[in-house]
N, C-alpha and C positions, 0 to 999 in steps of 0.2 A: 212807824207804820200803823195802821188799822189792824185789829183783830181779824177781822176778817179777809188782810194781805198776808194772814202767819198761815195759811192751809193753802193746798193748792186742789184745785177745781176738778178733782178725778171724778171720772162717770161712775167709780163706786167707792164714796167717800172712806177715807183710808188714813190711816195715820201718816201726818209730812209736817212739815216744817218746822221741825226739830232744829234750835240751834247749837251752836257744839261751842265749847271755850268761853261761853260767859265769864267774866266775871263781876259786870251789876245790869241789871236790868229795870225799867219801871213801866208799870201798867195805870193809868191815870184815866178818867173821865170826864177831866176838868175839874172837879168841885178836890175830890182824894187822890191822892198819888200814894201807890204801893210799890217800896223799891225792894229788893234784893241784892247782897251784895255778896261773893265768895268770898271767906274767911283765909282758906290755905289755899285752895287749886279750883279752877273752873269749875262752873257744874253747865251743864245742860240744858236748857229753857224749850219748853210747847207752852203754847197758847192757843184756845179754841173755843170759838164760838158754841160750842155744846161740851157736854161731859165723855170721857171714854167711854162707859157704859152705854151710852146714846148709839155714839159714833159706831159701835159694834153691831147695833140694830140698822143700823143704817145700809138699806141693799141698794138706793140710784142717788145722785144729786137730789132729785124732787123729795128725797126724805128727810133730808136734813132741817131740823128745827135748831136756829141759834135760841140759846135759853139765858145768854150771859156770858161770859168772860171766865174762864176756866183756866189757871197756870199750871204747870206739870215741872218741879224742878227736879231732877234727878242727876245723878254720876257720871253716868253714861247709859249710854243704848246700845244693845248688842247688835241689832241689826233687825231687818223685815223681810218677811218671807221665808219659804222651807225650804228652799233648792228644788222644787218641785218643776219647774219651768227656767231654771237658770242654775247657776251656780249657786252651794250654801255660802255659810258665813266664811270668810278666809281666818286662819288658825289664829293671826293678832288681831282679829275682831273679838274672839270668844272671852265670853267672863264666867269662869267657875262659881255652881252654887253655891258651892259648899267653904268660901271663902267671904270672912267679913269685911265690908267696903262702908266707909263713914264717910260723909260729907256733911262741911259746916257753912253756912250760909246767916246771914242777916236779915231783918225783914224789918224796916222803918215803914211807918202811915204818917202821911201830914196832910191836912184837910185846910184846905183855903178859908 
């Protein structure tokens, strides 16, 4: 898919399209392809037309400046939102801070 089919279109741009159980992924623009592969267990895959730091200043859709291609791999995601309007995280969603989490991943570049 396109970069910009990995977000979904909220009227206050938000973090989404988080994918869960990777275990390779590749980002290409025709000319370089950059893959990712998990070593022992999935990881986590975002992709985003802008940086997190952006996406935080970002208050309508009309704010959103894509600046490039941004990948995010991580472990897992605990979840979004405070319980503030819904339910919080349920108890097998939670990850302790104070507990160390490693994940090993690959990274190949091959340039046409």
């Amino acid at each position: 898919c396109k970069v910009s089919d990995m977000t979904e279109p909220n009227i206050k741009p938000q973090e989404s399209g988080n994918r869960c159980d990777c275990r390779m992924a590749s980002v290409s623009d025709g000319t370089t392809t950059v893959t990712f592969k998990a070593v022992d267990k999935p990881f986590e895959l975002g992709i985003k037309p802008y940086t997190d730091k952006a996406l935080f200043t970002m208050k309508h859709q009309k704010d959103e400046i894509r600046t490039g291609t941004y990948v995010t791999i991580q472990a897992f995601q605990q979840g979004i939102g405070t319980g503030a309007c819904g339910p919080g995280i349920a108890q097998e969603y939670l990850y302790p801070s104070n507990q160390e989490y490693r994940l090993g991943f690959l990274i190949s570049v091959e340039t046409l």
